[in-house]
Every structure is written in C-alpha cells, then in structure tokens.
Gaussian input, Z-matrix of N, CA and C with variables (Angstrom, degrees):
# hf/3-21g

backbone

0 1
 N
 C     1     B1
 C     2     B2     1     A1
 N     3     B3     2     A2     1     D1
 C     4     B4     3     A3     2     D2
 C     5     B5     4     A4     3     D3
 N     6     B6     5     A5     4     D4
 C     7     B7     6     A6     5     D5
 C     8     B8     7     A7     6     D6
 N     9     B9     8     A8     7     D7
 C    10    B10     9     A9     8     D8
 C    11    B11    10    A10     9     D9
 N    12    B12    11    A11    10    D10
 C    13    B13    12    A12    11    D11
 C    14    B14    13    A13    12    D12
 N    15    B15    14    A14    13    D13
 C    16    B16    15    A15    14    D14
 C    17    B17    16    A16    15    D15
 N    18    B18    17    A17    16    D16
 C    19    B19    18    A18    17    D17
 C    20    B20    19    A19    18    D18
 N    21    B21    20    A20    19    D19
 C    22    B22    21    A21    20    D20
 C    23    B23    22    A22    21    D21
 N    24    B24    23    A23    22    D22
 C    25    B25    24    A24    23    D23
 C    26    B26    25    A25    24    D24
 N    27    B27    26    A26    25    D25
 C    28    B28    27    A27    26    D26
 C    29    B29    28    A28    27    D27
 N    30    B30    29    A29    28    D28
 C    31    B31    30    A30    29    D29
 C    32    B32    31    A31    30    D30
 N    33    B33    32    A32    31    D31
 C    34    B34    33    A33    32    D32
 C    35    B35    34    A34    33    D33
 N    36    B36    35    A35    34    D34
 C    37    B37    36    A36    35    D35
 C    38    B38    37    A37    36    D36
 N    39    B39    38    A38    37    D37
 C    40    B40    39    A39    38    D38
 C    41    B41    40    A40    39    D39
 N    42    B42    41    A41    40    D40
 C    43    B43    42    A42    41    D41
 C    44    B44    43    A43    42    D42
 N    45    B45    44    A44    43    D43
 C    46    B46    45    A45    44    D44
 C    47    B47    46    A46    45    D45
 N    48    B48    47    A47    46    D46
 C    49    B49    48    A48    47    D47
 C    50    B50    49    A49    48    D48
 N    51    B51    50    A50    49    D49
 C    52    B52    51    A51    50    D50
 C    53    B53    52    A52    51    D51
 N    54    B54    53    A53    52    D52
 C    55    B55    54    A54    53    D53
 C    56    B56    55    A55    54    D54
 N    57    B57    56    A56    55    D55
 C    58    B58    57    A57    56    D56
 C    59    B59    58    A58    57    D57
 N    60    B60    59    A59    58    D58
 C    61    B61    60    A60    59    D59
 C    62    B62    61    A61    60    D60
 N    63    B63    62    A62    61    D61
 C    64    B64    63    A63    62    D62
 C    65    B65    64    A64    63    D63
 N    66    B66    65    A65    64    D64
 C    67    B67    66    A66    65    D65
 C    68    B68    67    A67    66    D66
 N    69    B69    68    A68    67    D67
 C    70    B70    69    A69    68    D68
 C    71    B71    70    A70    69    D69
 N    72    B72    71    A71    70    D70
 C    73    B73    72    A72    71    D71
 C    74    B74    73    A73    72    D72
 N    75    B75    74    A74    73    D73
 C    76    B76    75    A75    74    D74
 C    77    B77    76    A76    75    D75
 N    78    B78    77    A77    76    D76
 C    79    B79    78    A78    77    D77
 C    80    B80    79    A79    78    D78
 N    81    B81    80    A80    79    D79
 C    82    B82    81    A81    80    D80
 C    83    B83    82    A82    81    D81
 N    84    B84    83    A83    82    D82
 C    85    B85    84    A84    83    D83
 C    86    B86    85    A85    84    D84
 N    87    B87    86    A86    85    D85
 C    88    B88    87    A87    86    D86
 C    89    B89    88    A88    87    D87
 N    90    B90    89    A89    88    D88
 C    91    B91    90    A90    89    D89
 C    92    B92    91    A91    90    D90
 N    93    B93    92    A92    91    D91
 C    94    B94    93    A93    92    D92
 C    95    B95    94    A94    93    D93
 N    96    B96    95    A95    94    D94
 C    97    B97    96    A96    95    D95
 C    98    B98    97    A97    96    D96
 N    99    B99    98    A98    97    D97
 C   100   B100    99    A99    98    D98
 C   101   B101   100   A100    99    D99
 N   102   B102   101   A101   100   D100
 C   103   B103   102   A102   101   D101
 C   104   B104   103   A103   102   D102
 N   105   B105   104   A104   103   D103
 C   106   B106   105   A105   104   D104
 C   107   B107   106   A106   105   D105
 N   108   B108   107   A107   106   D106
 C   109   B109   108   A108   107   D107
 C   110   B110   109   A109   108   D108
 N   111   B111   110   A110   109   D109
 C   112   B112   111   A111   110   D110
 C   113   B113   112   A112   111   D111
 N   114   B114   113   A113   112   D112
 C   115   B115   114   A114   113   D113
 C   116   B116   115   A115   114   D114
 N   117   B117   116   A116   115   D115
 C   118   B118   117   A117   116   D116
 C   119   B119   118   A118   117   D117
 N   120   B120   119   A119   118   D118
 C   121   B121   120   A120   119   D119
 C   122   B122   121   A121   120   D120
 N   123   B123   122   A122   121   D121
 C   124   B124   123   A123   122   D122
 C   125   B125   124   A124   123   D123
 N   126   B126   125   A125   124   D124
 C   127   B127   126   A126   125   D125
 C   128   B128   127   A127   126   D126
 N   129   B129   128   A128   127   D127
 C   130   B130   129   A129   128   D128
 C   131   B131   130   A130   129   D129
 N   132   B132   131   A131   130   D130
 C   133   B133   132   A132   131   D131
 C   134   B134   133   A133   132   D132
 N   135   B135   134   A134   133   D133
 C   136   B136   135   A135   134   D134
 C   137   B137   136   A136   135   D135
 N   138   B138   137   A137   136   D136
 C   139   B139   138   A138   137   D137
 C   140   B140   139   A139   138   D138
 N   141   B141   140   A140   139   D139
 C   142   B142   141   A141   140   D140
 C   143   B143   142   A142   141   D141
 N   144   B144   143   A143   142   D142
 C   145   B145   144   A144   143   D143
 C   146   B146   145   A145   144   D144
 N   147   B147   146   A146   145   D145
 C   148   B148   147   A147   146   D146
 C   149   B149   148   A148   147   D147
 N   150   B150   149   A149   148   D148
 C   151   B151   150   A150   149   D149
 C   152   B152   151   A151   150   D150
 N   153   B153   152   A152   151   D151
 C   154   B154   153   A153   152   D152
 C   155   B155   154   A154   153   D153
 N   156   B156   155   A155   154   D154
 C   157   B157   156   A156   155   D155
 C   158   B158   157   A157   156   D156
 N   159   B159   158   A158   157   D157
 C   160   B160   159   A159   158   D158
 C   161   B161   160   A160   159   D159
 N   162   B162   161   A161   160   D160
 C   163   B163   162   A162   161   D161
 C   164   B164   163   A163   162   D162
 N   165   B165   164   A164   163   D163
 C   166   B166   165   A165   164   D164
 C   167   B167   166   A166   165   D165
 N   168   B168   167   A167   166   D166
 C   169   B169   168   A168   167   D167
 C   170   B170   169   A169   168   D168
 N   171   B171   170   A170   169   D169
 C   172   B172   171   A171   170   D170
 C   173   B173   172   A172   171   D171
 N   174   B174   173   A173   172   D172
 C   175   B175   174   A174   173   D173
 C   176   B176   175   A175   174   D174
 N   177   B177   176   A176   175   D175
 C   178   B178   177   A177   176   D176
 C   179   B179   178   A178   177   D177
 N   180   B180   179   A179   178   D178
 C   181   B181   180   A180   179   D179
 C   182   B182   181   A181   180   D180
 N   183   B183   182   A182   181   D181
 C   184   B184   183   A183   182   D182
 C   185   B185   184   A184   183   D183
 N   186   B186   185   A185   184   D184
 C   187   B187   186   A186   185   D185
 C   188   B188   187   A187   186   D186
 N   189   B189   188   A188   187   D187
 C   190   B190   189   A189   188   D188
 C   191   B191   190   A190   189   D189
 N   192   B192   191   A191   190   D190
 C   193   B193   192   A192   191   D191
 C   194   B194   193   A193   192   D192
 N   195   B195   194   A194   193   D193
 C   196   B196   195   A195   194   D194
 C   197   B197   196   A196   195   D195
 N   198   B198   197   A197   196   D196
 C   199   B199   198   A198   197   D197
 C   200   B200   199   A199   198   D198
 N   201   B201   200   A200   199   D199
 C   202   B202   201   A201   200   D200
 C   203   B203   202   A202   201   D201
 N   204   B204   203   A203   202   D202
 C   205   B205   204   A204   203   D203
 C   206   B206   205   A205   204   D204
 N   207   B207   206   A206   205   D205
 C   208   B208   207   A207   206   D206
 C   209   B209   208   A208   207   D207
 N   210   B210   209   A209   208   D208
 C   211   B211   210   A210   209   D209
 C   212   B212   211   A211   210   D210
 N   213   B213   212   A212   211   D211
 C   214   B214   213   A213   212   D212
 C   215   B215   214   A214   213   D213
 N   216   B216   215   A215   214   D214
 C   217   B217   216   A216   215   D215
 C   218   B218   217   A217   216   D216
 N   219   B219   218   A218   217   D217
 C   220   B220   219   A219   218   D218
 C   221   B221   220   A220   219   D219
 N   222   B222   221   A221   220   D220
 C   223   B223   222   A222   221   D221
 C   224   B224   223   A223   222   D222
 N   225   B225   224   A224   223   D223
 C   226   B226   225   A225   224   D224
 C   227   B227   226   A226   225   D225
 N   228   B228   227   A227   226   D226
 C   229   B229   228   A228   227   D227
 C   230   B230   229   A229   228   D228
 N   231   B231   230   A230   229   D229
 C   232   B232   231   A231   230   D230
 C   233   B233   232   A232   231   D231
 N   234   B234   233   A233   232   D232
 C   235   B235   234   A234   233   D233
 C   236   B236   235   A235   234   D234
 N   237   B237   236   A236   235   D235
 C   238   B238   237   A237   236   D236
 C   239   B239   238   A238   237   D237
 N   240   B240   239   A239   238   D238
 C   241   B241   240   A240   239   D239
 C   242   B242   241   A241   240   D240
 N   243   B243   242   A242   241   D241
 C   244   B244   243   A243   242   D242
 C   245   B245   244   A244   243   D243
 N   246   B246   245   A245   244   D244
 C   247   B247   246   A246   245   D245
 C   248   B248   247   A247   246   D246
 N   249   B249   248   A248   247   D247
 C   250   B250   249   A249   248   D248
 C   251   B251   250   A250   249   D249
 N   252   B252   251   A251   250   D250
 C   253   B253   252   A252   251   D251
 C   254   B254   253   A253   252   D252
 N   255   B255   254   A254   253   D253
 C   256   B256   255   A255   254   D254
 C   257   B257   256   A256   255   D255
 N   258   B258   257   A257   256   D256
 C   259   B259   258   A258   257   D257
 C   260   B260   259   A259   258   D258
 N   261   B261   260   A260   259   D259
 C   262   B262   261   A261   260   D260
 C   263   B263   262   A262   261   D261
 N   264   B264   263   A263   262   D262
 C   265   B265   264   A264   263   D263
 C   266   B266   265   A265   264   D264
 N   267   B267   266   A266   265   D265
 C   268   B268   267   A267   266   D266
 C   269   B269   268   A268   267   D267
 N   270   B270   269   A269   268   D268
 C   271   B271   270   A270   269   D269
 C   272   B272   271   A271   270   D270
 N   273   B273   272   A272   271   D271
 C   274   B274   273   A273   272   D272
 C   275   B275   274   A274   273   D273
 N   276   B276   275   A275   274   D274
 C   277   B277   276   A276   275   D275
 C   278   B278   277   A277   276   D276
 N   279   B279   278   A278   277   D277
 C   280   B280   279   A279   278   D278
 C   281   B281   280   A280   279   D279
 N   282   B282   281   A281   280   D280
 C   283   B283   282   A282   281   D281
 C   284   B284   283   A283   282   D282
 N   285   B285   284   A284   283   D283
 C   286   B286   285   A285   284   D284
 C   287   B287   286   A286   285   D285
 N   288   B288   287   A287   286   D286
 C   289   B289   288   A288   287   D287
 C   290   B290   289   A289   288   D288
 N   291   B291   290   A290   289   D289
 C   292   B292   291   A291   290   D290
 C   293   B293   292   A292   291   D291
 N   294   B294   293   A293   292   D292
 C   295   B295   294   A294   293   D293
 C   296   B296   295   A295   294   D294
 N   297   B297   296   A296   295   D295
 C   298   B298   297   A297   296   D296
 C   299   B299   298   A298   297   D297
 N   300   B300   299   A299   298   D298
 C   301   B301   300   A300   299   D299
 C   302   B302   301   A301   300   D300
 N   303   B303   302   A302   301   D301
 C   304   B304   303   A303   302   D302
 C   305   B305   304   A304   303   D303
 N   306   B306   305   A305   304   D304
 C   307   B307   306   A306   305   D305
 C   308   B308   307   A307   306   D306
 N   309   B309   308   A308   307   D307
 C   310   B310   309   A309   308   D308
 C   311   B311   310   A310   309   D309

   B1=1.4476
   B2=1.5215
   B3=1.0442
   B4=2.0568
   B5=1.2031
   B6=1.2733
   B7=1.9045
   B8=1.5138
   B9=0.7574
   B10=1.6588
   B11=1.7544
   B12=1.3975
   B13=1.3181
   B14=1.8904
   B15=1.3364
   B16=1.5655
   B17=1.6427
   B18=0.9250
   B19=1.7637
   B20=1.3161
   B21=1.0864
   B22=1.1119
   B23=1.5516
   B24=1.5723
   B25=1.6662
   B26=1.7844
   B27=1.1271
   B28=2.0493
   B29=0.9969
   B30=1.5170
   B31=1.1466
   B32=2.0893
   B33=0.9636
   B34=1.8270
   B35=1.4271
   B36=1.3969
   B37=1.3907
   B38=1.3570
   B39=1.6279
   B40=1.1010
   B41=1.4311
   B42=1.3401
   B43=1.8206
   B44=1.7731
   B45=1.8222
   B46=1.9995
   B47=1.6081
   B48=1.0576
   B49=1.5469
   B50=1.3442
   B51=1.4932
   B52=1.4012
   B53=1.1927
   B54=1.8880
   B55=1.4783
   B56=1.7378
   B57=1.5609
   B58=1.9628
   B59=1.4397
   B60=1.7709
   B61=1.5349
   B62=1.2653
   B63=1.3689
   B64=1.8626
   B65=1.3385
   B66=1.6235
   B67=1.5690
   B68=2.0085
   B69=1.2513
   B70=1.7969
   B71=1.6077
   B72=1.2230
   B73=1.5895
   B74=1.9163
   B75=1.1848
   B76=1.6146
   B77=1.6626
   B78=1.0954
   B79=1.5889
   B80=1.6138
   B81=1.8454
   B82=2.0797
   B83=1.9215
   B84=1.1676
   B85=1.8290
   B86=1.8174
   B87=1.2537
   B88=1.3365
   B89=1.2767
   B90=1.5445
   B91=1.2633
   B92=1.6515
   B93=1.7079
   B94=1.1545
   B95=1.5304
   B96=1.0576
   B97=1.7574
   B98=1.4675
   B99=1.3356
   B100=1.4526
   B101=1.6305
   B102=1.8812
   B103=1.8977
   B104=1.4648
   B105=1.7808
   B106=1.5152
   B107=1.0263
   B108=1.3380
   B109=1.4495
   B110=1.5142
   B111=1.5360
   B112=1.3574
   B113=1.4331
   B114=1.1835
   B115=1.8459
   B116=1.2223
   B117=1.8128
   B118=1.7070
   B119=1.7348
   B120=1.4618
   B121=1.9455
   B122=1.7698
   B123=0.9960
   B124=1.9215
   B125=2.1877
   B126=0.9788
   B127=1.5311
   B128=1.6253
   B129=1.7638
   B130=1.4950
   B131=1.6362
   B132=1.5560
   B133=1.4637
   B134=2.0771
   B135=1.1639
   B136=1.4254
   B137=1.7116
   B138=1.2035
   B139=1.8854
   B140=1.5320
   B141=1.4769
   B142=1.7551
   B143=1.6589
   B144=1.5746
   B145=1.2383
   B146=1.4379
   B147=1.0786
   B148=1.3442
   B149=1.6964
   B150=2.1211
   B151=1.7670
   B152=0.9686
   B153=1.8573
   B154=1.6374
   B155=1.0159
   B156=1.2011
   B157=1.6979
   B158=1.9197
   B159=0.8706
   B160=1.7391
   B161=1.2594
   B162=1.3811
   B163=1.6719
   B164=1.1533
   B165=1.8345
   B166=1.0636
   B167=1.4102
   B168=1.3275
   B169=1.5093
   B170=1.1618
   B171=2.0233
   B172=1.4562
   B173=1.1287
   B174=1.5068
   B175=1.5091
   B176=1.7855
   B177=1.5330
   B178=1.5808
   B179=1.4508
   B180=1.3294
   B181=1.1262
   B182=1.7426
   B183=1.5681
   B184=1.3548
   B185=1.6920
   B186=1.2485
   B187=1.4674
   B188=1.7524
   B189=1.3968
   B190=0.7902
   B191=1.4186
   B192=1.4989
   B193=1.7913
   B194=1.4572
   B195=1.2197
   B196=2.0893
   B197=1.9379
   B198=1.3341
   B199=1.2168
   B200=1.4542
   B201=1.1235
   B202=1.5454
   B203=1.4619
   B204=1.3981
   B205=1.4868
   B206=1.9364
   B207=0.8653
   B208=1.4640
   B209=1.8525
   B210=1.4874
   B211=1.8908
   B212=1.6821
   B213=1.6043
   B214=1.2534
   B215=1.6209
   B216=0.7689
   B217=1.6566
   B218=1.9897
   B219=1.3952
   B220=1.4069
   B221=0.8266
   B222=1.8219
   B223=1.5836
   B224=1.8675
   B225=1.2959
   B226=1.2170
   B227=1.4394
   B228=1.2225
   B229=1.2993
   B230=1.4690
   B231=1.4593
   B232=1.4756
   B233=1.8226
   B234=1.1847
   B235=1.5509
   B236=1.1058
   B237=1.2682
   B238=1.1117
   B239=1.4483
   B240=2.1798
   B241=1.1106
   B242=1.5063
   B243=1.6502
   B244=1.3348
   B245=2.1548
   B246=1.1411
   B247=1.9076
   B248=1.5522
   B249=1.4099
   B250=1.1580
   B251=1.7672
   B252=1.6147
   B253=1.3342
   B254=1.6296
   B255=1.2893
   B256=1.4575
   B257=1.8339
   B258=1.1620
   B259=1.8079
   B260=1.5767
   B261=1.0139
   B262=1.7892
   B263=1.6715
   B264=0.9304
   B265=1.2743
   B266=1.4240
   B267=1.1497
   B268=1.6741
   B269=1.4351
   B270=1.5660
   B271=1.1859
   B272=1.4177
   B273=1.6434
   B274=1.4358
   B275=1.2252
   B276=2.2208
   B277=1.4869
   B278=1.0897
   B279=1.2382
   B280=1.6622
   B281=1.6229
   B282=1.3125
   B283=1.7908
   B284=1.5474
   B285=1.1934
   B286=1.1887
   B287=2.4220
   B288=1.1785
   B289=1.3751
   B290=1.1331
   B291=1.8943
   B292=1.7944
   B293=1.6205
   B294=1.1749
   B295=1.3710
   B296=1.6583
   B297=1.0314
   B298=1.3555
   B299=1.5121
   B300=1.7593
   B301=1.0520
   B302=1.4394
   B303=1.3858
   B304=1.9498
   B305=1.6120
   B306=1.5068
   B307=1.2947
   B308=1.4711
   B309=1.2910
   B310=1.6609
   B311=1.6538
   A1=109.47
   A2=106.36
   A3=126.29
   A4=106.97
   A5=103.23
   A6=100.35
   A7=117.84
   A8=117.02
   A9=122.74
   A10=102.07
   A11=121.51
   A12=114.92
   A13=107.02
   A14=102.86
   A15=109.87
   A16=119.70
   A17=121.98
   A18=138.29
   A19=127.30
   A20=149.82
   A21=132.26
   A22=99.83
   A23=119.23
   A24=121.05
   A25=102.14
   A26=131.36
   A27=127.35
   A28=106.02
   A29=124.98
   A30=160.70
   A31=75.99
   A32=124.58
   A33=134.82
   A34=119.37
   A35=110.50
   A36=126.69
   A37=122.15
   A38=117.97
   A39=152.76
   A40=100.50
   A41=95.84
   A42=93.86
   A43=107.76
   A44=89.36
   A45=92.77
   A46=88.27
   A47=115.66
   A48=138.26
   A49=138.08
   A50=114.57
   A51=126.61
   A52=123.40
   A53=131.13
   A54=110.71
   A55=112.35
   A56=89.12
   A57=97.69
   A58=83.94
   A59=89.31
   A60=103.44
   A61=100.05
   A62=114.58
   A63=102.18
   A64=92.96
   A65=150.48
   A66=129.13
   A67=90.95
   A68=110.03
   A69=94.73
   A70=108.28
   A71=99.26
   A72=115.34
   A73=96.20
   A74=122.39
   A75=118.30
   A76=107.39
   A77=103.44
   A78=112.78
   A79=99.39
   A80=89.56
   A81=94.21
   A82=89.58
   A83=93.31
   A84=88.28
   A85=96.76
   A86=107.23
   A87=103.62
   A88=122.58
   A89=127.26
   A90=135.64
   A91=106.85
   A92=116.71
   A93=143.25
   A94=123.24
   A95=103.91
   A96=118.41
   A97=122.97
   A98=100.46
   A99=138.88
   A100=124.94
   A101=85.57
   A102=72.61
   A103=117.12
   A104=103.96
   A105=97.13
   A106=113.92
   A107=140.64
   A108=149.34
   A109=115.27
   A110=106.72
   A111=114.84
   A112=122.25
   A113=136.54
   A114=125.19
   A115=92.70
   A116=115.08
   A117=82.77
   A118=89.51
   A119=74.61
   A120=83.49
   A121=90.41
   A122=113.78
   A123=128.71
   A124=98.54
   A125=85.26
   A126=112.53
   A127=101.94
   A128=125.06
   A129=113.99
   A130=86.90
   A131=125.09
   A132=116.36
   A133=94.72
   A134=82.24
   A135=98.28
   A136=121.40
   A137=87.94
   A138=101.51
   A139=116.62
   A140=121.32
   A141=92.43
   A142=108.57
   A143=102.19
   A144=127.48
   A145=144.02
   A146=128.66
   A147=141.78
   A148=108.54
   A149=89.28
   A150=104.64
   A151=108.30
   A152=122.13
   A153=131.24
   A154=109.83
   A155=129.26
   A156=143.25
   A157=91.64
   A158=88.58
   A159=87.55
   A160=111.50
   A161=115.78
   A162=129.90
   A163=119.93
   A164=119.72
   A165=118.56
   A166=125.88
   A167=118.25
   A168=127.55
   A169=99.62
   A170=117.61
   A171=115.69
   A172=99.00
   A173=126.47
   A174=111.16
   A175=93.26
   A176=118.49
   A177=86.57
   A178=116.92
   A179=119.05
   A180=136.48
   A181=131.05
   A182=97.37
   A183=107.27
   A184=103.58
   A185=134.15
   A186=143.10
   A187=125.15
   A188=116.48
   A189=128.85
   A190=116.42
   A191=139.83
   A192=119.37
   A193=103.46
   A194=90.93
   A195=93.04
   A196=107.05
   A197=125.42
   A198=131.55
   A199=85.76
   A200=128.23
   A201=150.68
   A202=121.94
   A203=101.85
   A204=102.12
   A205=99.96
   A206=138.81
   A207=116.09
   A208=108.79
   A209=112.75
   A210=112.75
   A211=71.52
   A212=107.02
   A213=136.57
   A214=140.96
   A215=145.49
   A216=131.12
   A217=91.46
   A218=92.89
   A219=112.47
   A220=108.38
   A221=127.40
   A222=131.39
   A223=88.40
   A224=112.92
   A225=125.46
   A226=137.46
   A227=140.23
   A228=125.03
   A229=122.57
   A230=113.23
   A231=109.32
   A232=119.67
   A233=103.52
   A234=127.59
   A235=103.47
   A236=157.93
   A237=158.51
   A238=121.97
   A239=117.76
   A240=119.74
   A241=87.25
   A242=97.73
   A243=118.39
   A244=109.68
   A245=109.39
   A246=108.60
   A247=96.03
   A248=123.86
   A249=110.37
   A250=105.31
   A251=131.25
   A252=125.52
   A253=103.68
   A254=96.27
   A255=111.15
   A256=101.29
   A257=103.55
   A258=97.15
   A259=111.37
   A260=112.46
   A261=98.84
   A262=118.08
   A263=144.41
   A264=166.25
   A265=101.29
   A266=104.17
   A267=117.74
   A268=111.36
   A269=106.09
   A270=97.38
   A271=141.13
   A272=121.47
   A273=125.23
   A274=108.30
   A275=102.92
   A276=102.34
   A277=126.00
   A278=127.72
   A279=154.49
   A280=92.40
   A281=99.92
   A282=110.19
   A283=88.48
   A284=129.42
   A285=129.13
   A286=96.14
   A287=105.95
   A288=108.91
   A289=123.48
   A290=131.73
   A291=101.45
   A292=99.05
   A293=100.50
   A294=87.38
   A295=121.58
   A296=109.20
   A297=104.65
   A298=111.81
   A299=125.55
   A300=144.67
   A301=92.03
   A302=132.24
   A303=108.91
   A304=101.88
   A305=89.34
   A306=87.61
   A307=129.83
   A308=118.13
   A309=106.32
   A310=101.03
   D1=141.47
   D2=178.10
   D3=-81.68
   D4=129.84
   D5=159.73
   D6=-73.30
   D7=165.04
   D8=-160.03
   D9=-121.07
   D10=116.24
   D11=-174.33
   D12=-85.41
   D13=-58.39
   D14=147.22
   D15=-161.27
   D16=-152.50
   D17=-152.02
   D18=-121.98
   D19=179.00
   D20=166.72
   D21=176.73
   D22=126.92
   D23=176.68
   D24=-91.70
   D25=124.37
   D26=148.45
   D27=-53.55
   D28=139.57
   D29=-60.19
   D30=-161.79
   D31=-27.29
   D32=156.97
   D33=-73.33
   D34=-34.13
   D35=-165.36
   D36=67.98
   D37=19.62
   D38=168.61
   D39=-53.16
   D40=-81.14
   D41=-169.58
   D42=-115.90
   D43=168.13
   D44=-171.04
   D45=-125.18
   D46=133.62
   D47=145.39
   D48=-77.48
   D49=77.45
   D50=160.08
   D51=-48.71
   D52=100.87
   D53=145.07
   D54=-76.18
   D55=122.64
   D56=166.27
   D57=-75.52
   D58=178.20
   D59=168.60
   D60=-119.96
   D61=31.54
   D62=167.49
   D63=-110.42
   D64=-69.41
   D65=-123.15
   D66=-145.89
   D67=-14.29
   D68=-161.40
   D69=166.90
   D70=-150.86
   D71=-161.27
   D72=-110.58
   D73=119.47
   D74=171.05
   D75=-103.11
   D76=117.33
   D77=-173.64
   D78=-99.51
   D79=149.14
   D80=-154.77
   D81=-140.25
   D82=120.46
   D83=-178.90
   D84=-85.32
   D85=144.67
   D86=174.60
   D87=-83.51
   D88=-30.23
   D89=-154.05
   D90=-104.97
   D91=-7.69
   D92=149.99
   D93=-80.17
   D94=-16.93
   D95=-167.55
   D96=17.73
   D97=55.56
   D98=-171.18
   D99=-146.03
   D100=133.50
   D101=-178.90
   D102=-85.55
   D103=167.27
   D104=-171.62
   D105=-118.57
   D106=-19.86
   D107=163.07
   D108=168.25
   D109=175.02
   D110=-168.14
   D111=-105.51
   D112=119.17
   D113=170.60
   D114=-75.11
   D115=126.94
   D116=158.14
   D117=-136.46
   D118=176.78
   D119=-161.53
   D120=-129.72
   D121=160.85
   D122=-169.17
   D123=-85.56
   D124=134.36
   D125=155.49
   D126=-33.24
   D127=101.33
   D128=-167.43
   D129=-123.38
   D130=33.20
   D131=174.30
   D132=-126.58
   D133=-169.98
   D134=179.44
   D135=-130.41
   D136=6.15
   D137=167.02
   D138=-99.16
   D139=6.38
   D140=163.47
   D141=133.48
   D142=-27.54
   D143=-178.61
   D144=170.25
   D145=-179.67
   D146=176.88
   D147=-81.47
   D148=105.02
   D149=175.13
   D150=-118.37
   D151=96.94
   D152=163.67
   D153=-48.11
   D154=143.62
   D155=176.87
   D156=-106.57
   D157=-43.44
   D158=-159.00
   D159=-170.06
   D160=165.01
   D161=-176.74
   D162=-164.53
   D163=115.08
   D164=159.90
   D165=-149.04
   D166=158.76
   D167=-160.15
   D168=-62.21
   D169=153.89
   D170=168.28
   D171=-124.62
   D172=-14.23
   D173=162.09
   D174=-162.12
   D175=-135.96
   D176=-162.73
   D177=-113.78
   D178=15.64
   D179=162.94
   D180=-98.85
   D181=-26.04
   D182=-154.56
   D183=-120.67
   D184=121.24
   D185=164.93
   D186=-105.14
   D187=132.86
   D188=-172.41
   D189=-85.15
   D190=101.29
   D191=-164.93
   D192=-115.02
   D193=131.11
   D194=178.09
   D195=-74.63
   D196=151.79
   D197=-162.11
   D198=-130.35
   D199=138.96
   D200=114.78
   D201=5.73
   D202=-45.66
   D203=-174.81
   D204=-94.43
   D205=19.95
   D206=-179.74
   D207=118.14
   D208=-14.32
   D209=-144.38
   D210=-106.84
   D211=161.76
   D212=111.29
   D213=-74.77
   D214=99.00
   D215=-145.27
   D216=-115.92
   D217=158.60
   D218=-175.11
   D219=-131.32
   D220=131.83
   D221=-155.51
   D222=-153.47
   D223=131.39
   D224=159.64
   D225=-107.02
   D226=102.11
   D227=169.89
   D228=-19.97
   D229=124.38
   D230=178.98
   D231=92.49
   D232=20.63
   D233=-163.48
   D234=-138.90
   D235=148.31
   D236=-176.92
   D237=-127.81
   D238=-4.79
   D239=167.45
   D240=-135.28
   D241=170.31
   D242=-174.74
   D243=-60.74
   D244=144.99
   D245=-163.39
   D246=-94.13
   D247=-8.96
   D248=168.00
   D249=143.75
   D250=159.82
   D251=-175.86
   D252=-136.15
   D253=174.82
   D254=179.36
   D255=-118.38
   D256=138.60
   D257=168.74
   D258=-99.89
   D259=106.13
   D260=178.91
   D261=-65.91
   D262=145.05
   D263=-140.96
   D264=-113.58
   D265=166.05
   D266=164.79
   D267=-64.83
   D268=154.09
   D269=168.77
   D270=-76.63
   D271=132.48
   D272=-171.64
   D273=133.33
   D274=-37.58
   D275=-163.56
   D276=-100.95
   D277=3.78
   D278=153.06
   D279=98.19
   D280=-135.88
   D281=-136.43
   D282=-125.78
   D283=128.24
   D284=-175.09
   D285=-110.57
   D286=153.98
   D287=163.59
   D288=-78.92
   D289=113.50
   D290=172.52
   D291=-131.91
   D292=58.70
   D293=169.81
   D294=-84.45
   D295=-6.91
   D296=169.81
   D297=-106.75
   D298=41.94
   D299=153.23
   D300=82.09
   D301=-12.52
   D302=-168.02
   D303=-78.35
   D304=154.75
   D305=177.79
   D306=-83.65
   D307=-157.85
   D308=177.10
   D309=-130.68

C-alpha cells in the first residue's frame, strides 16, 4: 500500500486523484469503484522523495499538484507521464514556463 500525499474529486465526481508519495498521480473511477492507472512523474527533489503539497482538478481530466521543490506539475488521466510543470519563482517575480525543462 502507497501513502497518499492528498486527493482530489473531478469536477463530475466521476473520477478521484491520488498523489502517492512514491511515483505520481493514481487515477480512481468512481462509478467503477476501481482504480485506473497511474501518471507518474520522477523524483524532481534531492531529499529522498516525492512531497505533494496539494491537488486539484482544472477541468475533468487534468490536475494541477504543488511539489516541494518549487514545481506545479500537470498530470492527466489517460497519460501515463507527467503533461508538463510550472516552476514558481521568488516572490515578486511571477511564474516562469518550464515545461520544456529550460530554466528561468
């Protein structure tokens, strides 16, 4: 069994979004009451593991999860790796894009 960082219901109440704290996002159909698979995204800190801050839906496939290290990360049902993150910045200097890994 996974530890569970936190939860999240779609916006249908269709499906629930598990961040574990080992590998990703575990997507759970409700009306199946069965799980359906995992996004998972790589270890992006240097302490040991994967620390969810939080999780919530932006529409009914797709969740936004805050990371420990600085990221927002983006995970979709039906995807099997993470769709891409944001690094938040210091404060003042807003939100830079890195999904294509460059830095800011």
């Amino acid at each position: 069994m996974q530890s569970v960082g936190s939860a999240a219901v779609s916006p249908s109440g269709e499906r629930v979004a598990v961040a574990n704290l080992h590998n990703g996002i575990d997507w759970y159909s409700v009306s199946h009451k069965s799980y359906a698979m995992t996004t998972k995204f790589k270890n992006t800190t240097n302490r040991g593991g994967n620390y969810v801050v939080g999780i919530v839906f932006i529409d009914e496939d797709t969740v936004a999860v805050g990371h420990i290290d600085g990221k927002v990360i983006f995970a979709s049902c039906g995807i099997p790796f993470m769709t891409g993150h944001l690094r938040v910045a210091e404060p003042n200097q807003g939100m830079c894009d890195t999904t294509a890994e460059a830095d800011c």
